[in-house]
C-alpha positions in Angstrom: -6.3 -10.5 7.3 -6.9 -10.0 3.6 -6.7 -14.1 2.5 -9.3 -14.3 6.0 -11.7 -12.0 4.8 -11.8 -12.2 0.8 -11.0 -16.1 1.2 -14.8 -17.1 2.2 -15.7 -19.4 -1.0 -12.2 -18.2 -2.9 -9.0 -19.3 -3.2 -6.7 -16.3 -2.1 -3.1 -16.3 -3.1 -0.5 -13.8 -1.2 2.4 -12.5 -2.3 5.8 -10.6 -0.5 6.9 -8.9 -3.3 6.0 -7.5 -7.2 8.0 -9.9 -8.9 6.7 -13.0 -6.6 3.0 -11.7 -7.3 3.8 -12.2 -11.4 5.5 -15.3 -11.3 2.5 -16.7 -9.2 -0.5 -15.4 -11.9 2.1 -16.5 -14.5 1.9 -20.0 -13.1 -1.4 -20.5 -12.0 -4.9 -19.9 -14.4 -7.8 -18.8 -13.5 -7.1 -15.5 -11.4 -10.1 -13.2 -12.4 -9.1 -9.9 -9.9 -5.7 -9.3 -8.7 -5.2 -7.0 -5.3 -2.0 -5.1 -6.0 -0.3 -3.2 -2.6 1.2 0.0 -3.8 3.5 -0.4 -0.9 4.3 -3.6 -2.4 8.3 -4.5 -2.7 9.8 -3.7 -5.8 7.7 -1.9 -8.3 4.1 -2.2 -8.2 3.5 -0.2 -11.0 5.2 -1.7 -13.1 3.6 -5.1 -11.7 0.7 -3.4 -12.8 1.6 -2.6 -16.4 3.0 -6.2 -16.7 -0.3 -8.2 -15.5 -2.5 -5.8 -17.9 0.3 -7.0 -20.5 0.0 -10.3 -19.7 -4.2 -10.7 -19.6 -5.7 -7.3 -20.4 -9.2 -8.7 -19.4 -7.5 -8.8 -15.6 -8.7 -6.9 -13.6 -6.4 -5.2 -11.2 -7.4 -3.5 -7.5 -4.8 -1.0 -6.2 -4.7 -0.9 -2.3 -3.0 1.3 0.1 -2.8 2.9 3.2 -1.4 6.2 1.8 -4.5 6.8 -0.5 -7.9 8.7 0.1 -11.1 6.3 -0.7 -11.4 8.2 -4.1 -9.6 7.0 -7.2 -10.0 11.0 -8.3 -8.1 12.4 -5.8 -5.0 9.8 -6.5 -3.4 11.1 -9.8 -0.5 8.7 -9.7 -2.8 5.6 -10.1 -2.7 4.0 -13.6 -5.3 3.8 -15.8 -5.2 -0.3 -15.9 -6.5 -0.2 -12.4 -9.9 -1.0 -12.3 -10.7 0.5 -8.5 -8.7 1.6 -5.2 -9.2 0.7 -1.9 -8.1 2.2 1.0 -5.7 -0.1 4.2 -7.0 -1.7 6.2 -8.5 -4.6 5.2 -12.3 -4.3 6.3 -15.5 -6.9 5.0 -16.5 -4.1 3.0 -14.1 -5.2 0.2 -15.7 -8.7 -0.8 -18.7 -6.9 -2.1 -16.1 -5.2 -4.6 -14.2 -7.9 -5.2 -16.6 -9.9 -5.8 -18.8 -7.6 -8.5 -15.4 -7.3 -10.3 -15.1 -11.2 -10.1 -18.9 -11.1 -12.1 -17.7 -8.8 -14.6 -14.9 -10.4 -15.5 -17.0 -13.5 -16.2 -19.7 -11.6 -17.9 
């Protein structure tokens, strides 16, 4: 659903687990926004840590279906994540995605 929706005129790469999801940025360039499941297997925070080691100007989208729609009301998100979004998957999240995209490059 997520590659389906964010996927329009991008190339989205999906990954099983926190260790796949490194190896896959650490191989590939280009990757501007990275969608990190905090119900990912393994430790997504950690995957977190390491991709702001690895490219600080990355930035990283937490997503879960735990969380409330407000990054102030989630005191266990860390502060290299540049915006939460809430499970499921809806078309609401290209427009954030994508204005993160343009920062990046800006």
């Amino acid at each position: 659903m997520a590659a389906k929706i964010l996927n329009r005129d991008r190339q989205v790469f999906l990954a099983t687990t926190a260790k796949q999801a490194f190896e896959i940025l650490a191989r590939l360039d280009g990757f501007s926004v990275v969608l990190v499941d905090l119900d990912l297997p393994g430790d997504p925070y950690a995957l977190i840590r390491k991709l702001h080691d690895f490219d600080p100007a990355l930035l990283v989208v937490a997503t879960s279906g735990a969380m409330t729609a407000s990054v102030s009301d989630v005191t266990e998100v860390p502060p290299e994540v540049a915006a939460v979004l809430t499970k499921p998957v809806t078309p609401e999240w290209k427009p954030l995605v994508e204005r993160l995209r343009s920062q990046h490059h800006s």
